[in-house]
C-alpha positions in Angstrom: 130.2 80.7 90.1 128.9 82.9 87.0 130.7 82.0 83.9 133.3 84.4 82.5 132.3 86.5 79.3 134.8 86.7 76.7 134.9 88.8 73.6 135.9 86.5 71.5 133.6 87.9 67.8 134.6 90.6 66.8 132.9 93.6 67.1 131.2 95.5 64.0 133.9 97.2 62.0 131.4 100.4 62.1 131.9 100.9 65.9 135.5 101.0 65.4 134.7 104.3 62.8 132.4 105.8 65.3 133.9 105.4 68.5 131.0 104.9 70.0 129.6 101.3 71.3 127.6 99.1 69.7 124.1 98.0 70.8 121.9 95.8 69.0 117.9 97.1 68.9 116.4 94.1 69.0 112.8 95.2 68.3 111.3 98.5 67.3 111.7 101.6 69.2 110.0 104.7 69.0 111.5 107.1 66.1 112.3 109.7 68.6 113.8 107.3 70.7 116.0 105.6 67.7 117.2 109.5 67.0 118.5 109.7 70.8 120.1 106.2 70.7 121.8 107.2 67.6 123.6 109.5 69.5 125.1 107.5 71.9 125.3 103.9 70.1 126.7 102.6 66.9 122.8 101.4 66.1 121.9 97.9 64.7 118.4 97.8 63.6 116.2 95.2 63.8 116.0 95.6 60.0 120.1 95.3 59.6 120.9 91.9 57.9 123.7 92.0 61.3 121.0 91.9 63.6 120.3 88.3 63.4 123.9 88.2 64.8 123.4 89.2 68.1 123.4 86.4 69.6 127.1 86.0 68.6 128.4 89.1 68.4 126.5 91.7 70.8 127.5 93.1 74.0 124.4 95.3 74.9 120.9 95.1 73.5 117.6 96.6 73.5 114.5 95.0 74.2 110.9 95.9 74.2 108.4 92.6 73.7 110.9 89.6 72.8 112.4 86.8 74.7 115.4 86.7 75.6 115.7 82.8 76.7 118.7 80.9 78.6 119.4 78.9 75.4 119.8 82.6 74.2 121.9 83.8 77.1 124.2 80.5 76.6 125.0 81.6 72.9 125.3 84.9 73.8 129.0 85.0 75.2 129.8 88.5 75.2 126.7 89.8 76.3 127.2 91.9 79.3 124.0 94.2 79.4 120.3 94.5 78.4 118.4 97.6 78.3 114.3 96.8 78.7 111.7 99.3 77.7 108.9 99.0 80.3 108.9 97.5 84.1 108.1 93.5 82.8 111.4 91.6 82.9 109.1 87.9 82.7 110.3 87.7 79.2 113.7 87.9 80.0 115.4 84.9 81.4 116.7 86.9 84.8 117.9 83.7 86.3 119.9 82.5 83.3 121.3 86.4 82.9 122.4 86.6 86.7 124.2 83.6 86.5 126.1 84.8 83.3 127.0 88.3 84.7 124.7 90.0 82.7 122.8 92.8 83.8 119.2 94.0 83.1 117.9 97.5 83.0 114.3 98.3 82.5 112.5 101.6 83.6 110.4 101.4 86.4 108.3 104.1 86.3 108.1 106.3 83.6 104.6 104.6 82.4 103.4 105.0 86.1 101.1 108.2 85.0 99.4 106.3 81.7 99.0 103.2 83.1 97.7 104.8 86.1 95.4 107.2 83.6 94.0 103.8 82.1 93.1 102.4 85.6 90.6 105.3 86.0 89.3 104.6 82.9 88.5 100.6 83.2 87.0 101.9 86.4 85.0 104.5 85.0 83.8 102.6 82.1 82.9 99.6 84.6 81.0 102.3 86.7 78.8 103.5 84.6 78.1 100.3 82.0 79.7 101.4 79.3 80.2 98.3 77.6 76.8 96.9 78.5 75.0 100.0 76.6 77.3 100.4 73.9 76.5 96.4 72.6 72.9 96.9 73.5 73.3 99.8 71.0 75.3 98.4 68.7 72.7 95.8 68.0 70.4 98.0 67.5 68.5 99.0 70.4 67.4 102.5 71.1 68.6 102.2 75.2 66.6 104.2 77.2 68.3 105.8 80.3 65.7 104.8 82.6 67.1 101.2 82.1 71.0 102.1 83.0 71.8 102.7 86.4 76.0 103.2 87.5 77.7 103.7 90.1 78.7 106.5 91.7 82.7 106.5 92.8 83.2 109.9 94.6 83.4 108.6 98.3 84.4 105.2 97.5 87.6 103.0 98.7 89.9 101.8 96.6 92.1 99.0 97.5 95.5 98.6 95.8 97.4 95.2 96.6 101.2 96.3 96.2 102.5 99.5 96.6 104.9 100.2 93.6 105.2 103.7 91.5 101.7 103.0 89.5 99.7 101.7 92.4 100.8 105.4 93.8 99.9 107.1 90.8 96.7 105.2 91.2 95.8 106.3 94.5 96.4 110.3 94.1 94.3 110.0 91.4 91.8 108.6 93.0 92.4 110.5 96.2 92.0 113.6 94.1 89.8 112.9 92.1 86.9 111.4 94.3 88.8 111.7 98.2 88.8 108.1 97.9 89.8 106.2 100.8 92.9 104.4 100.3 93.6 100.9 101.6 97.3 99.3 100.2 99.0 96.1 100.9 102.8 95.8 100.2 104.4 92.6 102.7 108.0 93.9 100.9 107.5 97.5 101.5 108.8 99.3 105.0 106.5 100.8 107.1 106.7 104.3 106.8 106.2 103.9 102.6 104.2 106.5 101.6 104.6 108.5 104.9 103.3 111.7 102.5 100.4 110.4 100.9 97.3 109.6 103.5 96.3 105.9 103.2 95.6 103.0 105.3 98.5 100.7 105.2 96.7 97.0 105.9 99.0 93.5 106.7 95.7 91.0 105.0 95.0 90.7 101.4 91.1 90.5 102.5 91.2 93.5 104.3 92.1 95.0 100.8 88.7 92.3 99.2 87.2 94.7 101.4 87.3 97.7 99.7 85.3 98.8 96.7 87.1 98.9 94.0 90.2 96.8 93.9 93.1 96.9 92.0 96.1 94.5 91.2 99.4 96.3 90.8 102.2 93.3 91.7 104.4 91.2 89.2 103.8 87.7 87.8 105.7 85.3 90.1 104.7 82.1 91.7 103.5 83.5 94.9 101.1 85.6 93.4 99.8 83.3 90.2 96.2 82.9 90.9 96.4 85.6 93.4 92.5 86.6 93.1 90.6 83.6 92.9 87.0 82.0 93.2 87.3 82.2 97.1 88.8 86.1 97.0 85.9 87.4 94.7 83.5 85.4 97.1 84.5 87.9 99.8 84.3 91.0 97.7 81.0 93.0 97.8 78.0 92.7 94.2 79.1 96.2 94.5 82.5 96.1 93.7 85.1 96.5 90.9 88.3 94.3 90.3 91.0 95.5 87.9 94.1 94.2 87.2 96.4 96.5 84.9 99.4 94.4 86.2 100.1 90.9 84.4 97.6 88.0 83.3 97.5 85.2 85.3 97.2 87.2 88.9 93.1 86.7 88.7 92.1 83.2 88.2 90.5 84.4 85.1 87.8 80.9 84.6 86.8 82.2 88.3 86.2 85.5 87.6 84.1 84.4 84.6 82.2 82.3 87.3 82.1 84.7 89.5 80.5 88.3 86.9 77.9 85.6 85.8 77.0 84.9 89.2 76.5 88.6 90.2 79.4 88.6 93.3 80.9 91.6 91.9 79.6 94.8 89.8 82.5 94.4 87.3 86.1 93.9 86.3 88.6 96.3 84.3 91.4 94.0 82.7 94.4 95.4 80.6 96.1 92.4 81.3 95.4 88.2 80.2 97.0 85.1 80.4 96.6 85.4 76.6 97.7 88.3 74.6 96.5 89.9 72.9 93.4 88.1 74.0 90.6 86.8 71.5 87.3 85.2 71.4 88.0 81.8 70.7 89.9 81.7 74.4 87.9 84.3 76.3 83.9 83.6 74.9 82.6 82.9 78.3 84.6 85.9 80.6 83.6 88.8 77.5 79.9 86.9 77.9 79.6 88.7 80.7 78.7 92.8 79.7 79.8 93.7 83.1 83.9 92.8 81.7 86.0 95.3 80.0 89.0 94.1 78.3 91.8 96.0 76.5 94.9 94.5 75.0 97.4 95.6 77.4 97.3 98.9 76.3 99.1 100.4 79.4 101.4 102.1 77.8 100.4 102.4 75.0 100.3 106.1 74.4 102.8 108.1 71.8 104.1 110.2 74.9 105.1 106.9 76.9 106.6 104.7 74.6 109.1 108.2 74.0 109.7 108.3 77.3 110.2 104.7 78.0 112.1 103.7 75.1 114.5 106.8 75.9 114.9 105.6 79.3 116.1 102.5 78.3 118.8 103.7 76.2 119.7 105.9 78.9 119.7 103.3 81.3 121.5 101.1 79.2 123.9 103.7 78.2 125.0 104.8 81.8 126.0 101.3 82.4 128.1 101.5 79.7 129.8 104.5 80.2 130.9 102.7 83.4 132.9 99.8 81.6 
């Protein structure tokens, strides 16, 4: 039985003046996005002296990159609502919040088109060996052309294992961009998902190996920790590309290390790490290998997209509590 949440701290005397509720913003939204929840929320800062107080006093928050733990959740009595920018809820304690009644509201996509857009390029840039000549440049070497040879990618499958709004976005692009063939594997979605866009729909993760380029779009959970490892990349072709743009900790990342340096695949794309931002002290032997491209899970990281997100999640948030 979830625990009742009482109201028992009173709520900031500034709400009372405004008539409007209060939400606590946690971390730092976009300015546009502040300006919009500023019209519909009594708005405490990350930089108010009250926001410390959350914990005891707040009934909705806003979230973007911090934790919200269950030691947080059990102080946080009259919590009833938290509004996430971004699809990731991992750093939100969902099992401690269900039990307490509290509801979570993040916004699936609305970073579908840039983190789709950043897919391309990891793909792109693994293609053609962008990262290989640019170090061979930057130390110094005049790189002849004769000595760089890409791949091509118009004509080329692309296999995308779930089947969420950015692994869409991922294959029209790539449908429309090269006519690639698309091969996707969802266990959770119905059949008739994507009855509008032309794909192969495939019940094996290896029939998606298979392809040549593949690329992760499923959450973090236990089932799929370690998802790609040492034996998956063994069944992938020297030609192929891996990318994950989903979480860190899907691909086996001391395999995948293993595998680039033994030449199973042409390359990897990775916006995502088990450490982040990722450095060299941890990541020396996978960034070794010039066949890697790494970015800092930069997804979503465009001006237009953390707008758009960050106004979702007010909305979201806000429609919620229009309800109560």
């Amino acid at each position: 039985m979830a625990p009742s949440r009482i109201d028992s701290s009173p709520e900031p005397q500034s709400e009372h003046n405004s008539g409007k509720p209060t939400v606590y913003l946690i971390d730092d939204y976009h300015p546009e996005a502040v300006k919009h929840c500023n019209t519909l929320f009594n708005v405490i800062g990350p930089k108010d002296p009250e926001a410390k107080n959350w914990r005891q006093n707040a009934r909705y928050i806003l979230v973007k990159g911090s934790q919200v733990t269950a030691e947080d959740v059990a102080q946080a009595k009259n919590l009833r609502a938290i509004g996430k920018q971004g699809v990731g809820i991992d750093k939100i304690d969902a099992a401690a919040c269900k039990a307490a009644g509290i509801k979570i509201f993040n916004t699936p996509g609305v970073n579908a088109t840039a983190v789709a857009e950043l897919v391309l390029a990891l793909t792109m840039s693994v293609a053609r060996e962008i990262r290989p000549i640019t170090l061979r440049q930057g130390a110094g070497e005049a790189v002849p052309k004769a000595t760089c040879s890409g791949l091509i990618l118009t004509g080329r499958s692309i296999g995308l294992l779930g089947m969420g709004n950015i692994s869409r976005r991922v294959a029209e692009i790539f449908r429309g961009a090269f006519g690639s063939h698309i091969i996707a594997y969802d266990p959770y979605l119905p059949e008739d998902a994507w009855s509008d866009l032309p794909h192969e729909r495939v019940t094996t993760i290896d029939e998606v190996l298979a392809a040549d380029i593949v690329s992760v779009h499923v959450p973090l959970v236990k089932e799929t920790t370690n998802l790609i490892s040492y034996a998956q990349l063994e069944r992938m072709q020297p030609t192929s590309i891996l990318i994950n743009a989903a979480r860190g900790g899907i691909v086996n990342e001391p395999d995948l290390a293993r595998a680039l340096h033994q030449g199973l695949i042409w390359g990897a794309g990775l916006d995502c790490h088990v450490q982040e931002p990722p450095t060299k002290e941890i990541y020396a032997k996978l960034w070794s290998s010039s066949r890697v491209v790494s970015t800092p899970h930069i997804g979503a990281a465009t001006d237009q997209t953390q707008m758009e997100t960050a106004k979702a999640a007010v909305d979201r948030l806000f429609e919620f509590v229009k309800q109560q």
